[in-house]
N, CA, C and O atoms as a Tinker XYZ file with bonds, in Angstrom:
   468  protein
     1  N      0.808000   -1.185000    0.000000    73     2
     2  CA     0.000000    0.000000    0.000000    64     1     3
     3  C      0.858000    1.259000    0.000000    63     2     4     5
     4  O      0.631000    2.262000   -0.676000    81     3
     5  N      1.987000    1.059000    0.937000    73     3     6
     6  CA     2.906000    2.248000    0.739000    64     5     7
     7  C      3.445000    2.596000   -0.593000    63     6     8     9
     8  O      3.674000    3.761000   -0.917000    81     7
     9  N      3.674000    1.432000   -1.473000    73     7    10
    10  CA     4.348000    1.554000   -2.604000    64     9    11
    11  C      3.875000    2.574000   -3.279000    63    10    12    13
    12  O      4.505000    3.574000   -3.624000    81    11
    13  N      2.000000    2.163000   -3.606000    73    11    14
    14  CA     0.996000    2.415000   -4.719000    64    13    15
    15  C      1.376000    3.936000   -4.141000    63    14    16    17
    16  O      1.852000    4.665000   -5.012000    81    15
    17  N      1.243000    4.534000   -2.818000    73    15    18
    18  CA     0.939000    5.910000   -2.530000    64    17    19
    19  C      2.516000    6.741000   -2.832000    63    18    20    21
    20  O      2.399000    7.936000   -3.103000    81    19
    21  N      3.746000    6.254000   -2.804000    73    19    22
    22  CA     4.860000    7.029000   -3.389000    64    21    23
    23  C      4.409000    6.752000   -4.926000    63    22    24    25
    24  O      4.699000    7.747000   -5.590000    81    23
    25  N      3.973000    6.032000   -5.494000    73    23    26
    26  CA     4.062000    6.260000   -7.201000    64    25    27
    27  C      2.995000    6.953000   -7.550000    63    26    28    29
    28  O      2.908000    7.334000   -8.717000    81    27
    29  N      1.963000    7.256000   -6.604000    73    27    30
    30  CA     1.033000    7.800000   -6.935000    64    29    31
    31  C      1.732000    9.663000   -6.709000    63    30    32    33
    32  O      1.794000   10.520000   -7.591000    81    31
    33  N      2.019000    9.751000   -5.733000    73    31    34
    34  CA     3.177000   10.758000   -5.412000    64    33    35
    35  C      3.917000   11.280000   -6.275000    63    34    36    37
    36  O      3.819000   12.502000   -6.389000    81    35
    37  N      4.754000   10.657000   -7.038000    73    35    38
    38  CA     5.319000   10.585000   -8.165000    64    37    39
    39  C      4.672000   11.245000   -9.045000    63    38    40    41
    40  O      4.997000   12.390000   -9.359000    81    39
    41  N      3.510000   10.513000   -9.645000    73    39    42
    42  CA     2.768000   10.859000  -10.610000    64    41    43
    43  C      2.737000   12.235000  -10.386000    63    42    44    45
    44  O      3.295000   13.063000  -11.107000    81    43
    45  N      2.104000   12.470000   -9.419000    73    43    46
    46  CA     1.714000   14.059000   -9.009000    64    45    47
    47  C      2.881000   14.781000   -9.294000    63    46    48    49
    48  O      2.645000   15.751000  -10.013000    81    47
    49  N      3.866000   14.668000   -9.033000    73    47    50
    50  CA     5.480000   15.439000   -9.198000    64    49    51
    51  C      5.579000   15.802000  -10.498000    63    50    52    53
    52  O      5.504000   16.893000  -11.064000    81    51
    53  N      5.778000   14.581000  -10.908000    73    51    54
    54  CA     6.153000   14.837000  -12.574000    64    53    55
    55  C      4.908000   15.767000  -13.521000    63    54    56    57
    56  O      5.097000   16.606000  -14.403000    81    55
    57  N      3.820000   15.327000  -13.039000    73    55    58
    58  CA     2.134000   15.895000  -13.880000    64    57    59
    59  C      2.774000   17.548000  -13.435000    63    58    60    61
    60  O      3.285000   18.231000  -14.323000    81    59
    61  N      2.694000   17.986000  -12.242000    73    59    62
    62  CA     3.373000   19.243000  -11.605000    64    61    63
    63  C      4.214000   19.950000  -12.319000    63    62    64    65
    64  O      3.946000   20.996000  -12.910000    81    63
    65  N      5.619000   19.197000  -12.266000    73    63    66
    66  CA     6.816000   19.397000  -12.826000    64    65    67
    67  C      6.585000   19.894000  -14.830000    63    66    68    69
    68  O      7.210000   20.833000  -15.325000    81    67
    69  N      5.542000   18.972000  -15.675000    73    67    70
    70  CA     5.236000   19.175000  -16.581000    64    69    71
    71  C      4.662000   19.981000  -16.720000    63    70    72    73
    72  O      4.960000   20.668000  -17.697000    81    71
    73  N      3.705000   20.347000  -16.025000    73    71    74
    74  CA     2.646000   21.221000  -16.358000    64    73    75
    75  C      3.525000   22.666000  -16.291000    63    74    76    77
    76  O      3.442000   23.583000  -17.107000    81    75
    77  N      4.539000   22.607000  -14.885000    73    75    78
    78  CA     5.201000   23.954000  -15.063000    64    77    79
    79  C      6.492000   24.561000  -16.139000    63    78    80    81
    80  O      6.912000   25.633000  -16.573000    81    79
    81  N      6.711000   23.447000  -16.203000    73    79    82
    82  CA     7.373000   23.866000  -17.670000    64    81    83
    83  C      6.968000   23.577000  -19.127000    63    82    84    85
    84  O      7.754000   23.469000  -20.067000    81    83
    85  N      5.689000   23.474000  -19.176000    73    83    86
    86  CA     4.735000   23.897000  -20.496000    64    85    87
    87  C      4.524000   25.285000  -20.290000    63    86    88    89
    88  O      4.503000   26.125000  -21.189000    81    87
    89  N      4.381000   25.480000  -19.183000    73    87    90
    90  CA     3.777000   26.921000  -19.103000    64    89    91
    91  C      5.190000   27.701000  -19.414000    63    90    92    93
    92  O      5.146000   28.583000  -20.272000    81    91
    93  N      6.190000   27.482000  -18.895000    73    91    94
    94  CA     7.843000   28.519000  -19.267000    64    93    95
    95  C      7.832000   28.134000  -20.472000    63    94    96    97
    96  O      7.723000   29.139000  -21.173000    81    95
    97  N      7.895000   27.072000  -21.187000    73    95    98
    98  CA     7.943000   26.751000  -22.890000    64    97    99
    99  C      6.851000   28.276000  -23.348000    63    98   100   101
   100  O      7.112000   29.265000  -24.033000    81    99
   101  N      5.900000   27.961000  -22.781000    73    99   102
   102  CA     4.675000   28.875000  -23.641000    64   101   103
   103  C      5.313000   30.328000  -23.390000    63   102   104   105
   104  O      5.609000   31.144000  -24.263000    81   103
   105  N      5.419000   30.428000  -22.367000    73   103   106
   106  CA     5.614000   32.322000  -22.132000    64   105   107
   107  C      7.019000   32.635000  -22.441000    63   106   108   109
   108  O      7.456000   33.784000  -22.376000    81   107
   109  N      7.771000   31.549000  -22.799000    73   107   110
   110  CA     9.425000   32.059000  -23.873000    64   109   111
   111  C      9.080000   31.352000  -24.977000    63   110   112   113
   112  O      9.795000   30.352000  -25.043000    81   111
   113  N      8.319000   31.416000  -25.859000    73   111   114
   114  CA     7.710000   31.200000  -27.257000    64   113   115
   115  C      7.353000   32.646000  -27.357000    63   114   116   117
   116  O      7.930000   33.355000  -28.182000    81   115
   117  N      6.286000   33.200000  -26.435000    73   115   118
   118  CA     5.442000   34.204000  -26.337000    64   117   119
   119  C      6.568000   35.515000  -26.611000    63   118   120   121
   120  O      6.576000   36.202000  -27.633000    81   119
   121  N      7.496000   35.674000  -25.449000    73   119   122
   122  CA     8.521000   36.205000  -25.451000    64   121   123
   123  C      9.305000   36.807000  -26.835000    63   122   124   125
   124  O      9.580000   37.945000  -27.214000    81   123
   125  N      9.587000   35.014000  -27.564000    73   123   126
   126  CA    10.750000   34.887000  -28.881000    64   125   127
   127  C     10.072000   36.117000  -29.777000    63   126   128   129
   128  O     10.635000   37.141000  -30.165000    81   127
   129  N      8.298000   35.588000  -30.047000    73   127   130
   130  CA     7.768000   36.214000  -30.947000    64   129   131
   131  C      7.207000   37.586000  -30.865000    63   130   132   133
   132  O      6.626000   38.208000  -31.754000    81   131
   133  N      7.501000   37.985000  -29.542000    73   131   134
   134  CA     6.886000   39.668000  -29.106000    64   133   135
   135  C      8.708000   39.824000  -29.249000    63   134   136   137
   136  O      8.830000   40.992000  -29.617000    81   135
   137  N      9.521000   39.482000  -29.185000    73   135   138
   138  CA    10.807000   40.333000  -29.724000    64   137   139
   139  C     10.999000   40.347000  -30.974000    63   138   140   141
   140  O     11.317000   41.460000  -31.391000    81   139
   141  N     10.911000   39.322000  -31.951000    73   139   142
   142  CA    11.292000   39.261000  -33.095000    64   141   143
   143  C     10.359000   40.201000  -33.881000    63   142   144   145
   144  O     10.858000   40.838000  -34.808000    81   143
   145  N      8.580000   40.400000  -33.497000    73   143   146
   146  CA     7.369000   41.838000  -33.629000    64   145   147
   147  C      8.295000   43.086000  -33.487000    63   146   148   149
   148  O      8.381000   43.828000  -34.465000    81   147
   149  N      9.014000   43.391000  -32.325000    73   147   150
   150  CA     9.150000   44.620000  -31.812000    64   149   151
   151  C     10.864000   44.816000  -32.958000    63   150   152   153
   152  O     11.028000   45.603000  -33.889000    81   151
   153  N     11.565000   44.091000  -32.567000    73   151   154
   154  CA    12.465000   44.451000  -33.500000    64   153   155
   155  C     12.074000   44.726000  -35.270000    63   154   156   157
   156  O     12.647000   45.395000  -36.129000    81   155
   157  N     10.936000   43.935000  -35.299000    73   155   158
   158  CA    11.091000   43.318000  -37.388000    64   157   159
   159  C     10.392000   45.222000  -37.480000    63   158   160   161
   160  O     10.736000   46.019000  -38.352000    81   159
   161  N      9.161000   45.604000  -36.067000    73   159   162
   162  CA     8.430000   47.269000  -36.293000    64   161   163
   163  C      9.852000   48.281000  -36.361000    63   162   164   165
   164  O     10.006000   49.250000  -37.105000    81   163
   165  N     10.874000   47.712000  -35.299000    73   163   166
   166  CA    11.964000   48.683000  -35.145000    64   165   167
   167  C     12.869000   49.244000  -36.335000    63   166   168   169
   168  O     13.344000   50.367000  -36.502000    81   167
   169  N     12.958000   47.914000  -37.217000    73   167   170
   170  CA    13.580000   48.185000  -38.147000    64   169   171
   171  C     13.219000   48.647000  -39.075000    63   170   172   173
   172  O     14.051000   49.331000  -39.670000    81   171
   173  N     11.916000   48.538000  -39.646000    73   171   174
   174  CA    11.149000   48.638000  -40.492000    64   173   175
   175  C     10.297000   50.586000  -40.530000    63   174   176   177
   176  O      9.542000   51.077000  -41.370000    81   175
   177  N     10.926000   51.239000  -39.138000    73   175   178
   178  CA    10.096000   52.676000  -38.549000    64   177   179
   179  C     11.600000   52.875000  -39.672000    63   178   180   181
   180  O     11.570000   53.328000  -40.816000    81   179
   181  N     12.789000   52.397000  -38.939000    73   179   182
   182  CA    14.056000   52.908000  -39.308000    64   181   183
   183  C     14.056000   52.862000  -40.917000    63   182   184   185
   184  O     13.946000   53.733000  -41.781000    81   183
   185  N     14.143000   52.157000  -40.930000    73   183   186
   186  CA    13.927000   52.126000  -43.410000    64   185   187
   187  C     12.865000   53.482000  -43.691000    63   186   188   189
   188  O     13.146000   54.378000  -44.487000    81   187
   189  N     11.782000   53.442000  -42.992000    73   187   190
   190  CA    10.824000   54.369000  -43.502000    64   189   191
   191  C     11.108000   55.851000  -43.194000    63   190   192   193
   192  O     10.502000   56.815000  -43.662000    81   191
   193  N     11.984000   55.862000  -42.452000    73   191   194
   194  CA    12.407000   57.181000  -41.901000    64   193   195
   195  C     13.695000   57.193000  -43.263000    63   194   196   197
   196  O     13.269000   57.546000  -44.362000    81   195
   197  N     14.655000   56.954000  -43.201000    73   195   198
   198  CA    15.500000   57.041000  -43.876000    64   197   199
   199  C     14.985000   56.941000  -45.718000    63   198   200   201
   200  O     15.754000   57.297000  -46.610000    81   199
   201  N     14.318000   56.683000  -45.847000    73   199   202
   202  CA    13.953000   56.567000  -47.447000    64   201   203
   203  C     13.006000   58.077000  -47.175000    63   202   204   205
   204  O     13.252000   58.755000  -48.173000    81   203
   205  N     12.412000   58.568000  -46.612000    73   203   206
   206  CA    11.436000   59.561000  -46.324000    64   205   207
   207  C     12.435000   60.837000  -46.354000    63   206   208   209
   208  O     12.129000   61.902000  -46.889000    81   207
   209  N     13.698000   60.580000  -45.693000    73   207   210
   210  CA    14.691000   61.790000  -45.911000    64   209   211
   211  C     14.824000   62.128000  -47.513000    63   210   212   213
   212  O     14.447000   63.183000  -48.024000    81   211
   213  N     15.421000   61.052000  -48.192000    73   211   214
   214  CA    15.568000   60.481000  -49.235000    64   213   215
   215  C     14.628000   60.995000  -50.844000    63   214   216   217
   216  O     14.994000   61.388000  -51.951000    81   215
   217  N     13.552000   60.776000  -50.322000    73   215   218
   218  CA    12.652000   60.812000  -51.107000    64   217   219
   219  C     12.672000   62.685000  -51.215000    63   218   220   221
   220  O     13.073000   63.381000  -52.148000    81   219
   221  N     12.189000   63.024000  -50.132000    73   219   222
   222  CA    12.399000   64.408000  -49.592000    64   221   223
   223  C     13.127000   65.714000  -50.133000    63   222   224   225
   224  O     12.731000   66.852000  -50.384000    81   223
   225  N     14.403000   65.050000  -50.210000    73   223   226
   226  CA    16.058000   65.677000  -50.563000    64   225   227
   227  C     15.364000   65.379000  -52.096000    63   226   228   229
   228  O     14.892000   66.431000  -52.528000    81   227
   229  N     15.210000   64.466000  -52.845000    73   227   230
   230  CA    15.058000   64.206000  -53.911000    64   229   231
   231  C     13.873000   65.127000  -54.794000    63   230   232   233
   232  O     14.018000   65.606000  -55.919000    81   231
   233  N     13.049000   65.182000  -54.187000    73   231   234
   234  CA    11.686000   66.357000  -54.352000    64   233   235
   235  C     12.281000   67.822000  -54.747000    63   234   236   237
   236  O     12.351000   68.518000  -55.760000    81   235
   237  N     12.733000   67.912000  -53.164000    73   235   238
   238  CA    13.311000   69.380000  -53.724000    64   237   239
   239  C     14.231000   69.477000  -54.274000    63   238   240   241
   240  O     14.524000   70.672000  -54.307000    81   239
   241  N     15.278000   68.607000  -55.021000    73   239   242
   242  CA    16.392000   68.934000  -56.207000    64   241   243
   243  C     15.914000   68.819000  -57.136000    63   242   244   245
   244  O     16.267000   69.535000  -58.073000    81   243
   245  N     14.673000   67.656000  -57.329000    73   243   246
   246  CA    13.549000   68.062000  -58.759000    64   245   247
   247  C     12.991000   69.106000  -58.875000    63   246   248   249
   248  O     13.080000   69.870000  -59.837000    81   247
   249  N     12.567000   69.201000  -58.228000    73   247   250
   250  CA    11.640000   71.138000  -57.827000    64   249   251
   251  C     12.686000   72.236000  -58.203000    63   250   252   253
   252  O     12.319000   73.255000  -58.788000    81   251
   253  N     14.151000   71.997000  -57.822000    73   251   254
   254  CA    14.709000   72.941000  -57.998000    64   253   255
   255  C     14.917000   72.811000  -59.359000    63   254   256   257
   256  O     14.431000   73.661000  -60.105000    81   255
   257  N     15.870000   71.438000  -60.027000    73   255   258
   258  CA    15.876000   71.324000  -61.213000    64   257   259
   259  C     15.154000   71.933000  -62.133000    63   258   260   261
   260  O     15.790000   72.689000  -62.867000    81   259
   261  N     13.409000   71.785000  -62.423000    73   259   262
   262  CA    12.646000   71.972000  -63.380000    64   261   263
   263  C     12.286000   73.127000  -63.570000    63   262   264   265
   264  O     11.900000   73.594000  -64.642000    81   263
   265  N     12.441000   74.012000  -61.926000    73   263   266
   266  CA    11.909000   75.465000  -62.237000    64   265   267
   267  C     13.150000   75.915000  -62.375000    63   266   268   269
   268  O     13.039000   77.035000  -61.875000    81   267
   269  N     14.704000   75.769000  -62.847000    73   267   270
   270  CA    15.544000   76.202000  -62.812000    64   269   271
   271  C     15.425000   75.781000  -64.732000    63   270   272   273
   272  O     15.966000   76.695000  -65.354000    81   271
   273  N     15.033000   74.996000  -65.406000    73   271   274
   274  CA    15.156000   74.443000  -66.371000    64   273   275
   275  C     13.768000   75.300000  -67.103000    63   274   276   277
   276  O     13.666000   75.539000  -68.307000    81   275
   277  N     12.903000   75.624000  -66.181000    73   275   278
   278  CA    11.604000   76.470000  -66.559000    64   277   279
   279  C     11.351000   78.076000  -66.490000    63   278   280   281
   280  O     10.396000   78.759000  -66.860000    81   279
   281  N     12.486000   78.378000  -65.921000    73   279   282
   282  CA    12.909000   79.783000  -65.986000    64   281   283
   283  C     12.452000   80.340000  -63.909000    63   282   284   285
   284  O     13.170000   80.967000  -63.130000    81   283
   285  N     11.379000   79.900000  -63.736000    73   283   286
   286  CA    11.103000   80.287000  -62.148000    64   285   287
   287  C     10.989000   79.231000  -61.968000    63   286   288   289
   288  O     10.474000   78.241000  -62.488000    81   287
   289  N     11.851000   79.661000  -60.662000    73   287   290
   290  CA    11.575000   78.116000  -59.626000    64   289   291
   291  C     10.609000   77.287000  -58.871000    63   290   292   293
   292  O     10.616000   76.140000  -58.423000    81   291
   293  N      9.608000   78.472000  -58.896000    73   291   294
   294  CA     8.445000   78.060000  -58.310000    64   293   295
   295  C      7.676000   77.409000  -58.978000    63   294   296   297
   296  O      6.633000   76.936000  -58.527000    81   295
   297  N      8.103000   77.274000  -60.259000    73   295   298
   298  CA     7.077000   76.312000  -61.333000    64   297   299
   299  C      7.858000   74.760000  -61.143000    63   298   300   301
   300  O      7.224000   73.789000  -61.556000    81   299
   301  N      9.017000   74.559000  -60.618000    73   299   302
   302  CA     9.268000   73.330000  -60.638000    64   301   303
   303  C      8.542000   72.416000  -58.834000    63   302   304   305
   304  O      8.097000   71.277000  -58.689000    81   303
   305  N      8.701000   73.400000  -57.928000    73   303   306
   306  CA     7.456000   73.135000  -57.301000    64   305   307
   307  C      6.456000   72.846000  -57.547000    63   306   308   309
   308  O      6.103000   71.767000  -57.073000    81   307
   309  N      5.701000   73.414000  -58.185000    73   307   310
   310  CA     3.979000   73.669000  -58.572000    64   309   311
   311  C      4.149000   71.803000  -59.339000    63   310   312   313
   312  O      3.529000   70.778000  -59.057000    81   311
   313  N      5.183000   72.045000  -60.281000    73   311   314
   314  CA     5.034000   70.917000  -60.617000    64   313   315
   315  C      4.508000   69.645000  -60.387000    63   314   316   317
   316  O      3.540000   68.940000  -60.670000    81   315
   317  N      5.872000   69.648000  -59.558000    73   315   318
   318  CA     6.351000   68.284000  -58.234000    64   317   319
   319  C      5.083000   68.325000  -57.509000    63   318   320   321
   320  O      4.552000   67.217000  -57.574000    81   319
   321  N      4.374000   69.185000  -56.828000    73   319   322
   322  CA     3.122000   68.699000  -56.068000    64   321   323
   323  C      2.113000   68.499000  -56.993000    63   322   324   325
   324  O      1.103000   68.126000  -56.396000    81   323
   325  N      1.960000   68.571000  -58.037000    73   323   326
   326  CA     0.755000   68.696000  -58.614000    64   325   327
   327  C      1.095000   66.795000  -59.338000    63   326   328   329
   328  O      0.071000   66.214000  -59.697000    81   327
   329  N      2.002000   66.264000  -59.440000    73   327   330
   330  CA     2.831000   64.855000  -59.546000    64   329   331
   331  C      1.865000   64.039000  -58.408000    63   330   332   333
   332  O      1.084000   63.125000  -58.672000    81   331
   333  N      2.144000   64.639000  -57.035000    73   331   334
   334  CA     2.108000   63.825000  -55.821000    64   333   335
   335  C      0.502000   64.152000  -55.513000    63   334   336   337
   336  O     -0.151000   63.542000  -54.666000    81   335
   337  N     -0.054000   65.302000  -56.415000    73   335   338
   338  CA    -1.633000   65.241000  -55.765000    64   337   339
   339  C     -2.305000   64.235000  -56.872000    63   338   340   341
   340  O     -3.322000   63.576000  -56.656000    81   339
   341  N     -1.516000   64.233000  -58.162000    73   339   342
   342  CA    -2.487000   62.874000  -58.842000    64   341   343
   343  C     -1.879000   61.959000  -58.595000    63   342   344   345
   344  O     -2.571000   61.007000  -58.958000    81   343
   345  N     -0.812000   61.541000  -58.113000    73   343   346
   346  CA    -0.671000   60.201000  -57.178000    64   345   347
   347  C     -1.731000   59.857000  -56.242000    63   346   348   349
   348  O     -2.393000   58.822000  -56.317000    81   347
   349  N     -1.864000   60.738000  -55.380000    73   347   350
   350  CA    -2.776000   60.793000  -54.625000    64   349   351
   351  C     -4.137000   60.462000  -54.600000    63   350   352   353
   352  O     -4.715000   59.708000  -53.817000    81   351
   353  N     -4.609000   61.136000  -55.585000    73   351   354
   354  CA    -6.046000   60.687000  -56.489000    64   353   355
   355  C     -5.759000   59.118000  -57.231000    63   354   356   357
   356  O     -6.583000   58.316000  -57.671000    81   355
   357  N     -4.830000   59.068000  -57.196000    73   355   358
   358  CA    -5.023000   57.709000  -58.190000    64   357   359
   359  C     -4.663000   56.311000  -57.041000    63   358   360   361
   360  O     -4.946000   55.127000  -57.220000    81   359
   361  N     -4.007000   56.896000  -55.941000    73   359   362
   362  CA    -3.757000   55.946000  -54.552000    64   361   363
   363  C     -5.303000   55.702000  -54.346000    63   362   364   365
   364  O     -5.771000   54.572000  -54.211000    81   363
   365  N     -6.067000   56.875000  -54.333000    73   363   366
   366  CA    -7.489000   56.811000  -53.188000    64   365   367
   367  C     -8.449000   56.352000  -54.290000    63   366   368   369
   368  O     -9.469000   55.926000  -53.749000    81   367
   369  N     -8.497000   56.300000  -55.164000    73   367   370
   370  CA    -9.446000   55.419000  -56.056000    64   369   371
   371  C     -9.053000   54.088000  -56.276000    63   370   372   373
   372  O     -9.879000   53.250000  -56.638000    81   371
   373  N     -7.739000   53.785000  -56.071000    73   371   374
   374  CA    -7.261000   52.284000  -56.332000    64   373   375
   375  C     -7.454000   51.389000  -55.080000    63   374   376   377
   376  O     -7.596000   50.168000  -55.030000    81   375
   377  N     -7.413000   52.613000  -53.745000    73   375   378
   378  CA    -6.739000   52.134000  -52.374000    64   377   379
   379  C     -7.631000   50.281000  -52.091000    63   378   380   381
   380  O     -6.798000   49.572000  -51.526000    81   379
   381  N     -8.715000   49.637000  -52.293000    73   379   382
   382  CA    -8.438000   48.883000  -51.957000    64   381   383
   383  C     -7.752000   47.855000  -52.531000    63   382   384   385
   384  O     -7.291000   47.053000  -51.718000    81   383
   385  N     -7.498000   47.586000  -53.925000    73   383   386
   386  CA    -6.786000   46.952000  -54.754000    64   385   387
   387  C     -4.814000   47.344000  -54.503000    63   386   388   389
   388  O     -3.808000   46.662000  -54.697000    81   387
   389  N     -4.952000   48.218000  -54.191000    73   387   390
   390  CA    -3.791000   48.584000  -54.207000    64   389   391
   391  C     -2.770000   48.301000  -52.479000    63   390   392   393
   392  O     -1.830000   47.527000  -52.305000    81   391
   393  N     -3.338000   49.126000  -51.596000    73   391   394
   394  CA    -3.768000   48.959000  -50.596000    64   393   395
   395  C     -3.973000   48.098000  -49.507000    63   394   396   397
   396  O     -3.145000   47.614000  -48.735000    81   395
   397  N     -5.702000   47.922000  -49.571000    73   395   398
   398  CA    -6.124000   47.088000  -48.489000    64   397   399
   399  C     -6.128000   45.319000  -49.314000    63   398   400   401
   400  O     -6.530000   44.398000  -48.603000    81   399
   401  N     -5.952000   45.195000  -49.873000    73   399   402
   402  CA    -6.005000   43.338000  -50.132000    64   401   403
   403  C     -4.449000   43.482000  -49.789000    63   402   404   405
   404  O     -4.410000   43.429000  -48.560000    81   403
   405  N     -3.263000   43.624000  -50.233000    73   403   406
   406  CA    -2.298000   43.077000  -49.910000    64   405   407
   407  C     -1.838000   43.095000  -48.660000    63   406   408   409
   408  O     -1.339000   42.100000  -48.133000    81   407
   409  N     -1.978000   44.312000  -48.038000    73   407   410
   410  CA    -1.804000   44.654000  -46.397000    64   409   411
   411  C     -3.066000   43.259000  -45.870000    63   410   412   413
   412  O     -2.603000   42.332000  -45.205000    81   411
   413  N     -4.193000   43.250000  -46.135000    73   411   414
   414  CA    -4.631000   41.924000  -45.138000    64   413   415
   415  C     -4.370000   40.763000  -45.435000    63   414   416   417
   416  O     -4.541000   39.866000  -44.610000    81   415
   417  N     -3.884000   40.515000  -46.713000    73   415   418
   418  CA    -3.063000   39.414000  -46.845000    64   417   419
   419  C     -1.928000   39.027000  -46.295000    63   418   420   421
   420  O     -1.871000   37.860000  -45.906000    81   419
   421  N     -0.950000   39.757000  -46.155000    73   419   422
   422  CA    -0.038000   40.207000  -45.314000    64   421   423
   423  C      0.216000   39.909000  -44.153000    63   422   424   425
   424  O      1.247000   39.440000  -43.672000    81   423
   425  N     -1.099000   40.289000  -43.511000    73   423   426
   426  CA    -1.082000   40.470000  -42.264000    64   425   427
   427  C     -1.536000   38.696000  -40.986000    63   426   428   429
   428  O     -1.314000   38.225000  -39.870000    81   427
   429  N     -2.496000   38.344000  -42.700000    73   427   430
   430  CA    -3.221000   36.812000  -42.128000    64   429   431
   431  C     -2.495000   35.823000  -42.624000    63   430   432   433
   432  O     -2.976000   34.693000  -42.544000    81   431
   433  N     -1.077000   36.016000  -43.295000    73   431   434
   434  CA    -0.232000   35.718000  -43.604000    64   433   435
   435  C      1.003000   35.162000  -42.117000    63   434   436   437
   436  O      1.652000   34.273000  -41.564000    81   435
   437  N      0.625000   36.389000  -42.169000    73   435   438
   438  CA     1.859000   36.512000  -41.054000    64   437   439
   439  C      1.326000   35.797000  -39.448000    63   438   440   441
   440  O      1.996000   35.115000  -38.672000    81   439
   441  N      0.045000   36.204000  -39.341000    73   439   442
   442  CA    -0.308000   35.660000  -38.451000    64   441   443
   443  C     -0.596000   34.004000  -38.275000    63   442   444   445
   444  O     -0.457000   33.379000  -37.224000    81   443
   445  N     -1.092000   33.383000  -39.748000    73   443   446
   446  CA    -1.056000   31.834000  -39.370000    64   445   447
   447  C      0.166000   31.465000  -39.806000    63   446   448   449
   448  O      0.094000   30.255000  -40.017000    81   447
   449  N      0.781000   31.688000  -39.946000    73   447   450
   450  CA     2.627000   31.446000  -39.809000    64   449   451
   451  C      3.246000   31.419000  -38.421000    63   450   452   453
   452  O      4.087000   30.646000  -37.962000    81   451
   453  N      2.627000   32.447000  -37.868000    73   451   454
   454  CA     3.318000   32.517000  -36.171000    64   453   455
   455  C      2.150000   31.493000  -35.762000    63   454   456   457
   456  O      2.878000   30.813000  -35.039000    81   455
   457  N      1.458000   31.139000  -35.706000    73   455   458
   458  CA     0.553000   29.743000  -34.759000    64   457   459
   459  C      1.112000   28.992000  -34.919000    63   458   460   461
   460  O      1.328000   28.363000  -33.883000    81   459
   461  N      1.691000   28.498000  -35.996000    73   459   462
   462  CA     2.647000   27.271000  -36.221000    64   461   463
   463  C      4.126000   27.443000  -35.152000    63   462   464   465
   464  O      4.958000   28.348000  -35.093000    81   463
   465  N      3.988000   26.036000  -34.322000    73   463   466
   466  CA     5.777000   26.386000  -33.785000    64   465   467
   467  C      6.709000   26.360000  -34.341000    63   466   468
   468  O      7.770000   26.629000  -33.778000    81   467
């Protein structure tokens, strides 16, 4: 009778012992993938910032270019925005084709990829 009650004992230890390190498995899984989120946003603010300088610097040496090539400079401005306002118009009439299907693809992409271990 003593036996049955140490293996039964046992049982309990190990069921214990398992159960608590499923749970540390789970919350350093949880962990891996809220760092590898926060870094993949970190890097990704950083690209968008740096191409945004980029783009920027690039605007106004076109701007300067064309109204320097157009006699006033302010026409190579007028230009350049009048470029980025029918971009604009042509972003917001396309936006969900353009837009919203690939971003939620993307996104439900990414997410049943991380359910998988």
């Amino acid at each position: 009778m003593e036996q049955r009650a140490t293996i039964i004992e046992s049982i309990i230890e190990n069921t214990e012992s398992y159960t608590r390190n499923q749970l540390e498995l789970i919350e350093l899984r949880t962990i891996r993938k809220v760092a590898r989120a926060a870094s993949s946003v970190a890097s990704g603010i950083g690209a968008v910032i740096f191409i945004m300088f980029f783009i920027t610097v690039l605007n106004i040496g076109l701007s300067i270019m064309i109204g320097d090539y157009l006699g006033k400079l302010y026409y190579g401005f007028f230009i350049i925005a009048g470029f980025y306002l029918l971009l604009t118009i042509i972003v917001i009439a396309f936006r969900r084709s353009l837009i919203g299907s690939p971003v939620s693809n993307l996104i439900i992409k990414r997410f049943t990829h991380s359910i998988t271990p």
